[in-house]
Structures are given as C-alpha cells and as structure tokens.
C-alpha positions in Angstrom: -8.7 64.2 46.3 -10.5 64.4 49.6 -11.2 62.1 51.8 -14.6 62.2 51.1 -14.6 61.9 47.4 -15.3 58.6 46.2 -12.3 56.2 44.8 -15.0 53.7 43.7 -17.8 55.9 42.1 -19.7 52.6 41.2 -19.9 51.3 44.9 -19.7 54.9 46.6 -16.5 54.0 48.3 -14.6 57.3 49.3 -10.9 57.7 50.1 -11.4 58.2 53.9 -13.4 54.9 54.1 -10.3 53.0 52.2 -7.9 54.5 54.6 -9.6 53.9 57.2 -10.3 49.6 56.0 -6.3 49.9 55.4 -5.6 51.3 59.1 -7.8 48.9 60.7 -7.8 45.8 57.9 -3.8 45.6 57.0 -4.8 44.4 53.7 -1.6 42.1 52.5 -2.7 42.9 48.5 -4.2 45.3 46.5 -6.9 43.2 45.7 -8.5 42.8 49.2 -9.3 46.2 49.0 -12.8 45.3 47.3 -13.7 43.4 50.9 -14.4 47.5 51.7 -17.8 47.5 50.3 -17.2 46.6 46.9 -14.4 48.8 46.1 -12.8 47.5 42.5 -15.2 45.0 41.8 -17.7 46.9 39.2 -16.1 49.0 36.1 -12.4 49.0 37.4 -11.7 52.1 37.0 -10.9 52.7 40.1 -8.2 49.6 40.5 -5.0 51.2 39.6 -5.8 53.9 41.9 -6.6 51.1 45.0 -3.3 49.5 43.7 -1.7 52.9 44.3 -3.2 53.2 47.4 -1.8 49.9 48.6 1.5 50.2 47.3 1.4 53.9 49.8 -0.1 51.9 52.7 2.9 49.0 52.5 5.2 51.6 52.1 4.3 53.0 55.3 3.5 56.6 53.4 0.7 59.2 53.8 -2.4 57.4 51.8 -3.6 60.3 49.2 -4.1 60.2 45.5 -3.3 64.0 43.8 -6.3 64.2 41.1 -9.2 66.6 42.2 -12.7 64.7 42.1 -13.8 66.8 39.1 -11.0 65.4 36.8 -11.4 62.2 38.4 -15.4 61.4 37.1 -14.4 63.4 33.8 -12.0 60.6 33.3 -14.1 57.7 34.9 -16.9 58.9 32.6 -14.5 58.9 29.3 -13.1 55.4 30.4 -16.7 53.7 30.8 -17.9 55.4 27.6 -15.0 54.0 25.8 -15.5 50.6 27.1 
C-alpha cells in the first residue's frame, strides 16, 4: 500500500496521514488511532489493519501494510456487502 491510499476508505484516511498522526501523536493504543479524522470509527474494516499499524509503530518498525489498494477495496467491498 501507498502512502497515499486510504486505510480508512469510509473517512478518507490514507496511510501517510496515519503515520504521520503516529510520528507526531505517539498514540499509547490502537484505538486512539480514530482521533486522526475518524479513522476506525465507521464500518471497521479498516481496524485490524490500524491495530497492525500500531503494533509496527510500538515496535519501533517501518509502518507499512503489504496489500495493494486494489485488493484492499475488493475486500473492504466484500466485507460490507457481507455485513
């Protein structure tokens, strides 16, 4: 993914913009990840990914998800059709 695909389709959040809010925010949980525009807080899709995300940033890693954006809405799509 890219860092400017969007994590959070619902609230146009993209990957950059989360780690950036991470960089700058510190977030202690995965949770306070939705205080960067909304992230998480619509279908949820997107939360195990921010989860991920976290778990990277406390970890001190390199913040990246490895899914392509097209895979990524064909899924997102199939999950909020399903629910």
């Amino acid at each position: 993914m890219e860092k400017e695909d969007h994590v959070c389709v619902c609230h146009s959040v993209s990957l950059g913009k989360l780690i950036m809010y991470m960089h700058r925010e510190k977030p202690k949980v995965a949770s306070q990840l939705s205080q960067c525009l909304g992230a998480g807080t619509s279908c949820g899709w997107c939360i195990p990914f921010l989860e991920k995300m976290h778990k990277q940033h406390v970890a001190g890693d390199t913040i990246a998800l490895s899914v392509d954006s097209e895979n990524y809405a064909k899924c997102r799509k199939e999950y909020k059709n399903n629910k």
